[in-house]
Backbone as XML, in Angstrom:
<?xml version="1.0"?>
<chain id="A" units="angstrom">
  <residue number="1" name="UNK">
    <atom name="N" x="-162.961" y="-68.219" z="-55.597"/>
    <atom name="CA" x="-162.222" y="-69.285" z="-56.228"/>
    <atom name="C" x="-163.155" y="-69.969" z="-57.222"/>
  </residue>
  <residue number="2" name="UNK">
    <atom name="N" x="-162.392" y="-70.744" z="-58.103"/>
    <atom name="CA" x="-163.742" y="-71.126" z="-59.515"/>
    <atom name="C" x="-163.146" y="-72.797" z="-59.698"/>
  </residue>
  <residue number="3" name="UNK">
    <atom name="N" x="-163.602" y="-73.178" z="-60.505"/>
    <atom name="CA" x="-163.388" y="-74.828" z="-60.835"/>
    <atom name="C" x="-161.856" y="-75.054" z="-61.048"/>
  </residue>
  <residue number="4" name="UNK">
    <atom name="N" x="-161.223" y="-76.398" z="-61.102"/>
    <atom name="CA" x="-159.738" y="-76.431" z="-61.243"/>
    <atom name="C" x="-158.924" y="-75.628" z="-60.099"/>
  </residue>
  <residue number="5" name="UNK">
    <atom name="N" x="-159.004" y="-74.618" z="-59.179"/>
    <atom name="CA" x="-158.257" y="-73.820" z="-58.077"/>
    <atom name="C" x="-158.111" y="-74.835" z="-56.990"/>
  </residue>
  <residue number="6" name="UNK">
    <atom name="N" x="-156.648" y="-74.924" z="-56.585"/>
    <atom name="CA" x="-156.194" y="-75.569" z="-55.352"/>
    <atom name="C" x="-155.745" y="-74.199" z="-54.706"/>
  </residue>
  <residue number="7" name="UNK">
    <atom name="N" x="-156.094" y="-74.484" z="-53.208"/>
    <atom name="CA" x="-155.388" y="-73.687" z="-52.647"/>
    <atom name="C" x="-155.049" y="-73.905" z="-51.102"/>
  </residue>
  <residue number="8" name="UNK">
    <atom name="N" x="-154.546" y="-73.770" z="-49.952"/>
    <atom name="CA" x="-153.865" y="-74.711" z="-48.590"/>
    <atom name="C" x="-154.525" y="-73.655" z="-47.414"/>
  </residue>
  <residue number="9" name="UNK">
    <atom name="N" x="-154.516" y="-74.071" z="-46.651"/>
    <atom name="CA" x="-154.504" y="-73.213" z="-45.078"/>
    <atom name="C" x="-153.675" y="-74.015" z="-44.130"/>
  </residue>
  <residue number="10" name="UNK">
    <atom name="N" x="-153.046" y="-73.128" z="-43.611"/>
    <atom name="CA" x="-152.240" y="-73.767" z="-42.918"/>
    <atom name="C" x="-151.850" y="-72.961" z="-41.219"/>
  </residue>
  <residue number="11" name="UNK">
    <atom name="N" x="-151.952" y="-73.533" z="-40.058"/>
    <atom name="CA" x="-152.109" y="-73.181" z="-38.840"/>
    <atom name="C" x="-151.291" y="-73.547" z="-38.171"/>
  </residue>
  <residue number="12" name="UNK">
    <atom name="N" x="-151.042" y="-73.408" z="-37.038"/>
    <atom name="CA" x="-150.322" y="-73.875" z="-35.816"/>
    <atom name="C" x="-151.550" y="-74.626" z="-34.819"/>
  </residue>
  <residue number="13" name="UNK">
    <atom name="N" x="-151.232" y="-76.278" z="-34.969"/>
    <atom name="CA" x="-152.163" y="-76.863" z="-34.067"/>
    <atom name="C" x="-152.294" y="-76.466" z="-32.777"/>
  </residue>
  <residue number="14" name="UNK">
    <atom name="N" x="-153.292" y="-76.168" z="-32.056"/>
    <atom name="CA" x="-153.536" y="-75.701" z="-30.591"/>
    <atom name="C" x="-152.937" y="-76.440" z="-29.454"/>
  </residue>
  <residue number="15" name="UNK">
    <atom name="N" x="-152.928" y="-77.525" z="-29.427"/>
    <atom name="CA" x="-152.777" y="-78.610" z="-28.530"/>
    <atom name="C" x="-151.506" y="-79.156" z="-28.578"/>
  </residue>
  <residue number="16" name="UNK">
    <atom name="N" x="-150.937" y="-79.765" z="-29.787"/>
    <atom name="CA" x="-149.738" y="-80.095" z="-30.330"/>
    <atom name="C" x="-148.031" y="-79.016" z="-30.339"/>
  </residue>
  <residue number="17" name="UNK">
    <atom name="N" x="-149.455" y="-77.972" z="-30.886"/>
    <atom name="CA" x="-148.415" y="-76.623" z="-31.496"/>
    <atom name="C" x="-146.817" y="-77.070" z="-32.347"/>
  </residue>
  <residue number="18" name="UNK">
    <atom name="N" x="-147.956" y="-77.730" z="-33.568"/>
    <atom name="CA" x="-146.903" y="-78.156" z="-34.753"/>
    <atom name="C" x="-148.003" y="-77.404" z="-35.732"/>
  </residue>
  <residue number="19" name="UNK">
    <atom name="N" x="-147.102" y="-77.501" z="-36.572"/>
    <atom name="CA" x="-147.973" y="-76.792" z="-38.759"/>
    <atom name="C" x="-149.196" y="-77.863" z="-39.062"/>
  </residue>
  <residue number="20" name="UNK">
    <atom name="N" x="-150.222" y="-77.687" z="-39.225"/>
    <atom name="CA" x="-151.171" y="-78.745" z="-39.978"/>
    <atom name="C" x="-151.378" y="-77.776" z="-41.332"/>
  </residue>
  <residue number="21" name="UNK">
    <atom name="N" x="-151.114" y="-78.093" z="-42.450"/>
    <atom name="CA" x="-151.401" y="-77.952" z="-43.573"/>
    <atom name="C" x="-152.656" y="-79.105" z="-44.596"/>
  </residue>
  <residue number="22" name="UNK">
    <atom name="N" x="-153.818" y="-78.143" z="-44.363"/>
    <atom name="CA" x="-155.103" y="-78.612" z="-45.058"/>
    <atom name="C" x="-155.350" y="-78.417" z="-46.612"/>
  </residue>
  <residue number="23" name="UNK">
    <atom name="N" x="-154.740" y="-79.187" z="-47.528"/>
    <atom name="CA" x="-154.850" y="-78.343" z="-49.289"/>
    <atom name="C" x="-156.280" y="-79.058" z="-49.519"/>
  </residue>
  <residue number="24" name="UNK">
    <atom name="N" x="-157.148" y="-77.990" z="-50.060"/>
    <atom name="CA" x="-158.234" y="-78.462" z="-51.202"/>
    <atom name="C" x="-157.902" y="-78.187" z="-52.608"/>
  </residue>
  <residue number="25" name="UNK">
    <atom name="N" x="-159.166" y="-78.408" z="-52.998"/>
    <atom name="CA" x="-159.920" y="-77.901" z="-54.403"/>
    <atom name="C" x="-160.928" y="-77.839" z="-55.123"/>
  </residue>
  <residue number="26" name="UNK">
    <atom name="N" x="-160.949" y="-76.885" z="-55.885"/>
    <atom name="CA" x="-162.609" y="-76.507" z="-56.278"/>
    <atom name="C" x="-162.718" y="-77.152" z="-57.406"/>
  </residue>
  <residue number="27" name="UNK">
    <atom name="N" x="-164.330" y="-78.133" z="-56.969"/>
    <atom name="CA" x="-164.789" y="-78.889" z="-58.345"/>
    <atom name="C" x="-166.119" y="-79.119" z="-58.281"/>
  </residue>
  <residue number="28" name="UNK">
    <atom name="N" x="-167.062" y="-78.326" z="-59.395"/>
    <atom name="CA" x="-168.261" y="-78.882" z="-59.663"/>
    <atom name="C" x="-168.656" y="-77.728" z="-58.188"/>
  </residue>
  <residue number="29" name="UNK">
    <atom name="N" x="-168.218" y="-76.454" z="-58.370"/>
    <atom name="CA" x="-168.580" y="-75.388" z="-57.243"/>
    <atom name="C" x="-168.657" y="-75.803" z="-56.009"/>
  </residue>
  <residue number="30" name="UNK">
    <atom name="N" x="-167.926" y="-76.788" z="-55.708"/>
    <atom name="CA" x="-167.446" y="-77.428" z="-54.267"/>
    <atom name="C" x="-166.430" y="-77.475" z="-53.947"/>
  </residue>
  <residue number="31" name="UNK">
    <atom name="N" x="-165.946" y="-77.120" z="-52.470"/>
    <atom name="CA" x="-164.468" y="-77.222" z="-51.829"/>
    <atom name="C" x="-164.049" y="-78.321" z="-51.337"/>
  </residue>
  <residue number="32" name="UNK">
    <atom name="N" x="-163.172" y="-79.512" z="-52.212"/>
    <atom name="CA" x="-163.027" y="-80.743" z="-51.814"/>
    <atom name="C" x="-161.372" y="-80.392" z="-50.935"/>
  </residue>
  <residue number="33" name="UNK">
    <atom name="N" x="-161.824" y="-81.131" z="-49.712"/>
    <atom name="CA" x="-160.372" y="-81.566" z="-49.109"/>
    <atom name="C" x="-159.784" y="-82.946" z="-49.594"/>
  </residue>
  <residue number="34" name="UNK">
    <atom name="N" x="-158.180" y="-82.467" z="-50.117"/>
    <atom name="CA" x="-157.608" y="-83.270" z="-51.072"/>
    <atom name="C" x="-156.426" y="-84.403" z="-50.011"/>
  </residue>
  <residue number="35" name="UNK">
    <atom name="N" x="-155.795" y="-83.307" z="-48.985"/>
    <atom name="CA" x="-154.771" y="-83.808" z="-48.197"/>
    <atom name="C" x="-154.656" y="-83.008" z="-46.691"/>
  </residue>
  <residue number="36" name="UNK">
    <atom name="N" x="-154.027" y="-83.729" z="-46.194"/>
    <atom name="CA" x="-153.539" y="-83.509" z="-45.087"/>
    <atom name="C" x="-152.286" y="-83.098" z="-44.767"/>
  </residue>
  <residue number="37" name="UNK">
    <atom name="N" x="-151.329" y="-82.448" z="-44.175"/>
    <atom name="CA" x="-150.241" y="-82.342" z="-44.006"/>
    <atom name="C" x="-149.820" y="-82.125" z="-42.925"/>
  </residue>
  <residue number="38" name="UNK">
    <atom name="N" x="-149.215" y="-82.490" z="-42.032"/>
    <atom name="CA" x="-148.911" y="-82.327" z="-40.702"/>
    <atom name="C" x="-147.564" y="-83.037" z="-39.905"/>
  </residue>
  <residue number="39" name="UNK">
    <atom name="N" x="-146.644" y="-83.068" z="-38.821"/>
    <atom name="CA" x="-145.591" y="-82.946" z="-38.454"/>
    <atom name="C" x="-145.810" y="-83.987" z="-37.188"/>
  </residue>
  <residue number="40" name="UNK">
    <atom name="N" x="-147.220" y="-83.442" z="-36.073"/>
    <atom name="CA" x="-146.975" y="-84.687" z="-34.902"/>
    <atom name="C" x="-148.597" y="-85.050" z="-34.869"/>
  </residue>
  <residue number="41" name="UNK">
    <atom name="N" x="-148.424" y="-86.118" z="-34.226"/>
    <atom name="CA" x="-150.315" y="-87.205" z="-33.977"/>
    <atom name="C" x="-149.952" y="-86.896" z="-32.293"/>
  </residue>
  <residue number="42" name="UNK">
    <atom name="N" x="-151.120" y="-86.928" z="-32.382"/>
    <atom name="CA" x="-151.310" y="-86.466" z="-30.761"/>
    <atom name="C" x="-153.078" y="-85.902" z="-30.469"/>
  </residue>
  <residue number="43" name="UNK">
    <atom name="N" x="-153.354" y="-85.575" z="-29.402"/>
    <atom name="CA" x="-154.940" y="-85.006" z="-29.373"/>
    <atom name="C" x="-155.335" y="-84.249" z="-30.642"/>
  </residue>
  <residue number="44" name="UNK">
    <atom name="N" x="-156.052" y="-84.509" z="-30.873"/>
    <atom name="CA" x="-156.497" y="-83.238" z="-32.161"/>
    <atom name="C" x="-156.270" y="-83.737" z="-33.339"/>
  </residue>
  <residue number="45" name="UNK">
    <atom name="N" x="-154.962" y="-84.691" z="-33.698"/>
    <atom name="CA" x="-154.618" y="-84.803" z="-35.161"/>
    <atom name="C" x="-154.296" y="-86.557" z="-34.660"/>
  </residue>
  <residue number="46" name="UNK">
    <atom name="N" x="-155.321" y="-87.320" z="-35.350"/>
    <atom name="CA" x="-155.380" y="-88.794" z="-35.222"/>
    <atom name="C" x="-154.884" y="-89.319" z="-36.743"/>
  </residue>
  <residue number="47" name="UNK">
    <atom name="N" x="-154.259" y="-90.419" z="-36.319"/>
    <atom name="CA" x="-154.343" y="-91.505" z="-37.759"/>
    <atom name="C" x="-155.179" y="-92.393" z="-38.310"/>
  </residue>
  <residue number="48" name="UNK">
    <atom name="N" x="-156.688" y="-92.151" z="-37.441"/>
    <atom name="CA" x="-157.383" y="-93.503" z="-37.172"/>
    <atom name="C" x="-158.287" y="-93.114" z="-38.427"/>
  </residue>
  <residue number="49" name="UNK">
    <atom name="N" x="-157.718" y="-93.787" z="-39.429"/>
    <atom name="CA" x="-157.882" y="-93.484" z="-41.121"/>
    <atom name="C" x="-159.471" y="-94.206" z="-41.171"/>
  </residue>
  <residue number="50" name="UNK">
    <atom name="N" x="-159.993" y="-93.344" z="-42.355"/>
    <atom name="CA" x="-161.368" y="-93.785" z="-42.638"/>
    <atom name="C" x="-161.484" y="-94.982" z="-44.131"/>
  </residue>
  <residue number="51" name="UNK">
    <atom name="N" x="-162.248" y="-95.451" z="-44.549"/>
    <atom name="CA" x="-162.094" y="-95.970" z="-45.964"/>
    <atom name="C" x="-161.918" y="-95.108" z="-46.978"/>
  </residue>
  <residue number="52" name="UNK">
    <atom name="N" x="-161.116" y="-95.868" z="-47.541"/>
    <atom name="CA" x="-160.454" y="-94.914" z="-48.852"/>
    <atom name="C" x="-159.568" y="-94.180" z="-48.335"/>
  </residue>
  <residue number="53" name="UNK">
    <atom name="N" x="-158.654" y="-93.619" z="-47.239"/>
    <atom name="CA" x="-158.053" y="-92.885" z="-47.134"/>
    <atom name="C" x="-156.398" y="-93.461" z="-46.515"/>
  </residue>
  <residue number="54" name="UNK">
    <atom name="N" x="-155.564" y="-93.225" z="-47.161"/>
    <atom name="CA" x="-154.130" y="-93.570" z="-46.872"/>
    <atom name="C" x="-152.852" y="-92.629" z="-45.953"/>
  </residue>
  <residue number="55" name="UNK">
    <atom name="N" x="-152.518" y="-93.463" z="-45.325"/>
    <atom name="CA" x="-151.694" y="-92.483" z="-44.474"/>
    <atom name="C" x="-150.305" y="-92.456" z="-45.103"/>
  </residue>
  <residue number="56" name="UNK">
    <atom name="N" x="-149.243" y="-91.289" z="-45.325"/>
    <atom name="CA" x="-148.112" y="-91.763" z="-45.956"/>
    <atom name="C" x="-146.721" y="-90.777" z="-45.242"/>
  </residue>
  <residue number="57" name="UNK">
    <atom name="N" x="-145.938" y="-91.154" z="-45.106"/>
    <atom name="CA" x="-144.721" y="-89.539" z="-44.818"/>
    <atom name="C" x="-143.468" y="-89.535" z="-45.890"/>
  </residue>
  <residue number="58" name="UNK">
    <atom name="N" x="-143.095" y="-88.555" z="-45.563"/>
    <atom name="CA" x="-141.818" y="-88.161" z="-46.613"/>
    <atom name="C" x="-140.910" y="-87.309" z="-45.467"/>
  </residue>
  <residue number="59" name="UNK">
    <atom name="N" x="-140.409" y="-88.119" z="-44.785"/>
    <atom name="CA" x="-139.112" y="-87.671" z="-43.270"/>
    <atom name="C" x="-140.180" y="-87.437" z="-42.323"/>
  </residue>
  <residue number="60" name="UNK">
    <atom name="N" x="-139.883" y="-85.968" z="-41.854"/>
    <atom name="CA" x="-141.147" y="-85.698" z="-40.753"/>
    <atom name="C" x="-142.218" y="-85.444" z="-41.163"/>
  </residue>
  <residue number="61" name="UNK">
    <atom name="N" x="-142.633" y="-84.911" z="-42.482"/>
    <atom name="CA" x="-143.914" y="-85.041" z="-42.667"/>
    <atom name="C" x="-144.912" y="-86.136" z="-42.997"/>
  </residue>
  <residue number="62" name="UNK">
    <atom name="N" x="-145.719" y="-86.479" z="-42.141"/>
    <atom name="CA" x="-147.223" y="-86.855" z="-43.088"/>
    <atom name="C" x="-148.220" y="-86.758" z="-43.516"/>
  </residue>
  <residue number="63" name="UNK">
    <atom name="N" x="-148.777" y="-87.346" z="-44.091"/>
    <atom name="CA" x="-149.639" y="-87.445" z="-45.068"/>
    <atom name="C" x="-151.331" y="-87.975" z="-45.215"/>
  </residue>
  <residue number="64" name="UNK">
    <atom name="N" x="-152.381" y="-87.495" z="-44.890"/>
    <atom name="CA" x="-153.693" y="-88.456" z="-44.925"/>
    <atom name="C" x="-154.095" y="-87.596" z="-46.390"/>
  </residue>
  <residue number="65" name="UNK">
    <atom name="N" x="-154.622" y="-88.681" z="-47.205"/>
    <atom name="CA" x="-154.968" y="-88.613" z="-48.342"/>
    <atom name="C" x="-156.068" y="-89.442" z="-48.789"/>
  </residue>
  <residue number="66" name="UNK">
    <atom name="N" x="-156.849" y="-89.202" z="-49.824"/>
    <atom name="CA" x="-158.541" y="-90.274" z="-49.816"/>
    <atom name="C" x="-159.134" y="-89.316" z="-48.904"/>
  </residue>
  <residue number="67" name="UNK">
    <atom name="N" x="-159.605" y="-88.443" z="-49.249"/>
    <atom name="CA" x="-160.572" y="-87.745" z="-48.122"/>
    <atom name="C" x="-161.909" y="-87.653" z="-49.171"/>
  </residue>
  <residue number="68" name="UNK">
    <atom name="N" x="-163.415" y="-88.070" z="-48.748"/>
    <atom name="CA" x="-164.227" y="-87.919" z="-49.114"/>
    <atom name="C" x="-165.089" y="-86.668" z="-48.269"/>
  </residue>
  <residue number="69" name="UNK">
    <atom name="N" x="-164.675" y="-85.720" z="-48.688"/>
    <atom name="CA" x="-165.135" y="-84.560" z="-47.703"/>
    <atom name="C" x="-165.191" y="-83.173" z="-48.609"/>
  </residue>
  <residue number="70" name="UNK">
    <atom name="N" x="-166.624" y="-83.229" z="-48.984"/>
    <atom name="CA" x="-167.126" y="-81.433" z="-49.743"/>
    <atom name="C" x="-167.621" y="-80.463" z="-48.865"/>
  </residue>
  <residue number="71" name="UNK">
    <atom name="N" x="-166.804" y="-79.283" z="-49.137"/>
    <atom name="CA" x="-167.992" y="-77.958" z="-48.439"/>
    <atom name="C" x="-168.364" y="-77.225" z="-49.072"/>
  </residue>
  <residue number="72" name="UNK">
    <atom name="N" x="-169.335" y="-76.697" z="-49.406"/>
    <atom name="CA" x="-170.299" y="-75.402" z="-49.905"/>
    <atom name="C" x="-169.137" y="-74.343" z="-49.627"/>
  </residue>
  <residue number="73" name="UNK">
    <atom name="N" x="-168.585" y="-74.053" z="-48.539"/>
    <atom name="CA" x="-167.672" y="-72.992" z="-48.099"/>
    <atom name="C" x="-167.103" y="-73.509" z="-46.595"/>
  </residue>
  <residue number="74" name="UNK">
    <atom name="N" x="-166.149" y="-72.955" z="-46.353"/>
    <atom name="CA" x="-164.978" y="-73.038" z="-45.446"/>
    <atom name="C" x="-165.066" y="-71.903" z="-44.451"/>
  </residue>
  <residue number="75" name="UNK">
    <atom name="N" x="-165.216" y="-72.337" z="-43.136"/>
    <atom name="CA" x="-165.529" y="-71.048" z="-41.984"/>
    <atom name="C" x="-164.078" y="-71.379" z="-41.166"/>
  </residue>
  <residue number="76" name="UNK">
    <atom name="N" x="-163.181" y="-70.177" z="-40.751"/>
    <atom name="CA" x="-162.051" y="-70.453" z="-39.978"/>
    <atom name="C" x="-162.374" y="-68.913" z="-38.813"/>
  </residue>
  <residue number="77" name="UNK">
    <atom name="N" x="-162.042" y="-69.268" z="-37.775"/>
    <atom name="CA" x="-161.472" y="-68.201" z="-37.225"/>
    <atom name="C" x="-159.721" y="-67.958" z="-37.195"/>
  </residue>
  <residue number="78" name="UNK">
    <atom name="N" x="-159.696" y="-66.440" z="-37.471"/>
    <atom name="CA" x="-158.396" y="-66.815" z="-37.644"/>
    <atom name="C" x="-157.472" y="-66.600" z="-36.504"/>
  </residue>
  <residue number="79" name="UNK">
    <atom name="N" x="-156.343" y="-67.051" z="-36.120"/>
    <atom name="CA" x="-155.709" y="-67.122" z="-34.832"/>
    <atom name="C" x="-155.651" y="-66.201" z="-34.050"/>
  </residue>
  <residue number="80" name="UNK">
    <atom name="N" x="-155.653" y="-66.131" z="-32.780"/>
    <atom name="CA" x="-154.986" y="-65.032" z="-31.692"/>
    <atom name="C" x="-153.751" y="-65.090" z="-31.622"/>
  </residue>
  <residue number="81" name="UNK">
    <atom name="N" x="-153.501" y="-66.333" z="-31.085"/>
    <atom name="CA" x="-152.235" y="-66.699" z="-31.024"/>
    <atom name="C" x="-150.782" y="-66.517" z="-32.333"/>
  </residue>
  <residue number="82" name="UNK">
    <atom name="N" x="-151.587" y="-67.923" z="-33.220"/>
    <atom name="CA" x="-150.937" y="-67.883" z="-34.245"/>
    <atom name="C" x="-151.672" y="-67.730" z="-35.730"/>
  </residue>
  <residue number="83" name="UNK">
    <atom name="N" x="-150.868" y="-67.168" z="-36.867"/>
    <atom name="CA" x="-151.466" y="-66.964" z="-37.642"/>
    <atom name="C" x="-151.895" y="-68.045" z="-38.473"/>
  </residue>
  <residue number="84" name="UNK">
    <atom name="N" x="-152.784" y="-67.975" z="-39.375"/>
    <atom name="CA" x="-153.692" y="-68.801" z="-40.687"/>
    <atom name="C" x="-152.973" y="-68.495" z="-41.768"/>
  </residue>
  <residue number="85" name="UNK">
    <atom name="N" x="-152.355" y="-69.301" z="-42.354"/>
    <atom name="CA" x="-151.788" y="-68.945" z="-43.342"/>
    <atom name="C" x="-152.811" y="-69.321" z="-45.019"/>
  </residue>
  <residue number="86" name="UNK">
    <atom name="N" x="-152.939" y="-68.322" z="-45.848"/>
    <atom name="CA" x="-153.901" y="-69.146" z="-47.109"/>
    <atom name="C" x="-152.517" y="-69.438" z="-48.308"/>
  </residue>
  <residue number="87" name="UNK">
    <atom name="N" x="-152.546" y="-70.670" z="-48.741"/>
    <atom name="CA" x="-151.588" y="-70.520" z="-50.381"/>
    <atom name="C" x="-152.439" y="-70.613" z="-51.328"/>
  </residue>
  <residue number="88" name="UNK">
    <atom name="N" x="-152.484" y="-69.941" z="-52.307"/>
    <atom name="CA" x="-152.656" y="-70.045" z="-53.746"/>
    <atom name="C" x="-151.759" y="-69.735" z="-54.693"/>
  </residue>
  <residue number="89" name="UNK">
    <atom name="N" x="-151.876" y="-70.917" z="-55.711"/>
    <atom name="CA" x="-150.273" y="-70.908" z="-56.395"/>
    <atom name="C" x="-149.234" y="-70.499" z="-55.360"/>
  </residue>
  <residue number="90" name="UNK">
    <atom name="N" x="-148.253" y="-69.864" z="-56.136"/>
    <atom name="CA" x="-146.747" y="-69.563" z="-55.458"/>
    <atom name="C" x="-147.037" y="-68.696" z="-54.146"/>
  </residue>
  <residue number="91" name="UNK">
    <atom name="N" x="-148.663" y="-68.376" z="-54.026"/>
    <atom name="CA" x="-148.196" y="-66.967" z="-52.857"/>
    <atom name="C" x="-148.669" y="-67.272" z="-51.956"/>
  </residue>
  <residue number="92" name="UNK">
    <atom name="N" x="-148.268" y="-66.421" z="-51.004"/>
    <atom name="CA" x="-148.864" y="-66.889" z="-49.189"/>
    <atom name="C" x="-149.373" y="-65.926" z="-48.701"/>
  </residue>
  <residue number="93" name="UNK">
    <atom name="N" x="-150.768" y="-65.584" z="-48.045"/>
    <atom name="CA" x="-151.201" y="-64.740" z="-47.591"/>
    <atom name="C" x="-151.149" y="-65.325" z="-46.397"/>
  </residue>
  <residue number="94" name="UNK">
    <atom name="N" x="-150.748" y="-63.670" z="-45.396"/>
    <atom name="CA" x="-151.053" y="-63.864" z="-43.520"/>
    <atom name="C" x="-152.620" y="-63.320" z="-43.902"/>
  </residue>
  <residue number="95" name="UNK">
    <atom name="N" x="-153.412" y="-64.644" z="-42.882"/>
    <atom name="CA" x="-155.105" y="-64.365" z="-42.696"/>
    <atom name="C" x="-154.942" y="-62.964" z="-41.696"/>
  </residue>
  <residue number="96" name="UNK">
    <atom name="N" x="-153.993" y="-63.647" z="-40.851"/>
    <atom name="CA" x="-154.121" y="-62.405" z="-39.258"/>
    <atom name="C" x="-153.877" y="-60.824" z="-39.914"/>
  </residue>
  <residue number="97" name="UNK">
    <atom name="N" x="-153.058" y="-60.997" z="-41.277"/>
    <atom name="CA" x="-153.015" y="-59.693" z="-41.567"/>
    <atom name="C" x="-153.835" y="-58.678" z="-42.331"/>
  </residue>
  <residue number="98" name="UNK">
    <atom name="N" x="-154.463" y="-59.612" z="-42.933"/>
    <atom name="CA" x="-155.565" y="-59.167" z="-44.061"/>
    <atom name="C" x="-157.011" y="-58.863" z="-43.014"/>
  </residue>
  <residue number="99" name="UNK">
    <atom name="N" x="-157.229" y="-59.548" z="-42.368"/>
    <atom name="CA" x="-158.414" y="-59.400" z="-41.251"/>
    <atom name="C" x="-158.613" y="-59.400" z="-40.291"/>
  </residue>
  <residue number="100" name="UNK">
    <atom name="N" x="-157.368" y="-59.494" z="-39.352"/>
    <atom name="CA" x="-157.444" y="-59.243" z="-38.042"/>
    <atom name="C" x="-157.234" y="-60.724" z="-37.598"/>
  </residue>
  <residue number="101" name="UNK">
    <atom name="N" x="-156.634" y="-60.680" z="-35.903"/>
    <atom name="CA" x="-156.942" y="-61.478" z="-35.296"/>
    <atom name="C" x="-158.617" y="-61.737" z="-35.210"/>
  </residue>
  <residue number="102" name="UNK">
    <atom name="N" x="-158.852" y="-63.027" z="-34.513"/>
    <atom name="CA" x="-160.087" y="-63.514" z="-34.351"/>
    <atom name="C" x="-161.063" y="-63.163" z="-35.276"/>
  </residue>
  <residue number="103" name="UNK">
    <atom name="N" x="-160.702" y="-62.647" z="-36.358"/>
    <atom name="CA" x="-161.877" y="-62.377" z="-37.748"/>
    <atom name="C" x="-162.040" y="-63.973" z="-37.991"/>
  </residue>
  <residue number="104" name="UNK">
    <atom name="N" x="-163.743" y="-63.748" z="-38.212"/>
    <atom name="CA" x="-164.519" y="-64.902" z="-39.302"/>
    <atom name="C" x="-164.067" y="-64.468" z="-40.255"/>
  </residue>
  <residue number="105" name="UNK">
    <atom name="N" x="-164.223" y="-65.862" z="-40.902"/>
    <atom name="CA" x="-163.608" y="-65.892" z="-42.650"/>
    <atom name="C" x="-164.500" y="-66.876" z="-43.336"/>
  </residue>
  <residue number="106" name="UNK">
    <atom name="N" x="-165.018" y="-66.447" z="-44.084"/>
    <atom name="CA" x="-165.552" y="-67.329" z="-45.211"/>
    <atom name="C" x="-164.615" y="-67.749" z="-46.547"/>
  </residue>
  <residue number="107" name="UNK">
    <atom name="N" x="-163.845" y="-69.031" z="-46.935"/>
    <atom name="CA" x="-164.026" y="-69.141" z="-48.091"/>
    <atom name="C" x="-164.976" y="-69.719" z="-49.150"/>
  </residue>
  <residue number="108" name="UNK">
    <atom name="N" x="-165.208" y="-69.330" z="-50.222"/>
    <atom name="CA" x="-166.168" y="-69.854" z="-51.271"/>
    <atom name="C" x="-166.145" y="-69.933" z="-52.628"/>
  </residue>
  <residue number="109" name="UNK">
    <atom name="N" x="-166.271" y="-71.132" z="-53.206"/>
    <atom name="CA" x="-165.931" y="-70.883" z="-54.616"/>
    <atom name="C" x="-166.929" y="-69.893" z="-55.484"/>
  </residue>
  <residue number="110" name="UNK">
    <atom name="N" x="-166.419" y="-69.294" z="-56.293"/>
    <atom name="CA" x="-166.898" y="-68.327" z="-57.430"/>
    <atom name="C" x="-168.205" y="-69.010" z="-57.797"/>
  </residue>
</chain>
């Protein structure tokens, strides 16, 4: 991925077992997390917002946004259970299908 690229991962929470949808983007060869997206709060997925960061919904979904958070690269295992989903632009890749259950994954910008 290279400068200007957004792109999402999106899972089935373990604990909850609702969608958490994580979108970044690449800037200045860093993977900034931009938003949050997710369905229920419960263990695992808190509201207990940091500075700068806003909580918001639109019906059942909400929203944490203001995230001051860069990575060099992104390590996931990808599900047993359920799959990792990646978006870029319009398309959706299955992680589980491209690499297997329980495959490491690195993402990294270009």
């Amino acid at each position: 991925m290279k400068d200007g690229d957004e792109f999402a991962i999106e899972f089935i929470h373990s604990v909850n077992q609702s969608p958490v949808r994580e979108i970044f983007s690449i800037e200045s060869g860093m993977i900034h997390l931009q938003q949050m997206r997710f369905y229920s709060i419960g263990a695992g997925i808190s509201i207990d917002l940091e500075e700068g960061q806003e909580l918001s919904r639109d019906g059942d979904v909400m929203f944490i946004t203001g995230f001051d958070r860069s990575f060099s690269v992104l390590n996931y295992i990808v599900g047993t259970v359920s799959d990792h989903l990646l978006f870029i632009n319009n398309d959706v890749y299955s992680l589980r299908d491209l690499c297997g259950r329980n495959a490491r994954i690195t993402i990294s910008p270009r």
